[in-house]
C-alpha positions, 0 to 999 in steps of 0.5 A, a space after each residue: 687460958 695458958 700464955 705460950 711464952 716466947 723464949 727471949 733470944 740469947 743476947 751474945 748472939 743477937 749481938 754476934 749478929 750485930 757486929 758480923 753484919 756488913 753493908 751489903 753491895 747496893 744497900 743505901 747508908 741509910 737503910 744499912 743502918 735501919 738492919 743495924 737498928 733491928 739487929 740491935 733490939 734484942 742486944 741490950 747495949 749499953 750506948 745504942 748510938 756509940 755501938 751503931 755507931 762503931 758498926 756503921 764505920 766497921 762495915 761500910 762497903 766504901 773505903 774512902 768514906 771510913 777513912 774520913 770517918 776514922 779522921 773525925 775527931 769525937 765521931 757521934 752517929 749523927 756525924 757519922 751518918 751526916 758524912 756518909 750519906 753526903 758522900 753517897 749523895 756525891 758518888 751517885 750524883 757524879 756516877 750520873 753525870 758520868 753515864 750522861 757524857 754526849 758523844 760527841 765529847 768522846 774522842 776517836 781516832 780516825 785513820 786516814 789512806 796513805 797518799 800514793 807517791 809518800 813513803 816512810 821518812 829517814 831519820 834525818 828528814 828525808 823521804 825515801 822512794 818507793 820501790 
C-alpha cells in the first residue's frame, strides 16, 4: 500500500497568518483567541503563550482595552485574556442597560400655543403691545 504524503505547510507562512489576523467585528474575545490557537498549530513558536499572547493585544478591535493591556506590568496571556474579557463582560452588560432605559425617562420638550394678549418682551422687562 502507497502512503499519500500531505506536504507540511510553509511555517513563514502559517505565522504571516498568525500575525496578520485581526479580531473581527462581533468576534467574542474568546473565540478570537480560539482562531489564534488554530492559526498557530502549524507556526512552531518558540512561546505558544508569549505569541498568542502578543496577537491578542495587537488585533484587538477595542482601544481602550489594549490600552489597559499596554499599562499591565509583566502582561501573561492569562492576565491577558482575564482583563479582556471582564471588560467585554462590562461593555455588553451596560450596552443592555442602555437598550433597556423606560421612556418614560427620556426627556421631551412639549410646545406650548402662545396666550393672545402677550407679546414679545423688551429688554428691560416690559411687554410690548401688539399690533
Amino acid at each position: 500500500m502507497v502512503k499519500q504524503l500531505k506536504p507540511s505547510p510553509s511555517e513563514a507562512m502559517e505565522r504571516c497568518s498568525f500575525h496578520m489576523a485581526k479580531q473581527n467585528a462581533s468576534e467574542k474575545i474568546a473565540d478570537y483567541v480560539a482562531r489564534l490557537k488554530k492559526l498557530a498549530l502549524h507556526s512552531n513558536f518558540e512561546n505558544l503563550d508569549d505569541a498568542l499572547r502578543d496577537q491578542l493585544v495587537c488585533g484587538l478591535n477595542d482601544t481602550d482595552t489594549k490600552i489597559k493591556l499596554f499599562e499591565e506590568k509583566n502582561l501573561t496571556l492569562a492576565k491577558a485574556l482575564e482583563i479582556s474579557i471582564a471588560r467585554e463582560n462590562a461593555a455588553s452588560a451596560s450596552n443592555a442597560l442602555e437598550n433597556k432605559t423606560p421612556k418614560s425617562s427620556m426627556y421631551y420638550t412639549q410646545s406650548y400655543p402662545q396666550q393672545s394678549g402677550q407679546g414679545r418682551v423688551a429688554k428691560n422687562g416690559a411687554s410690548h403691545s401688539k399690533r
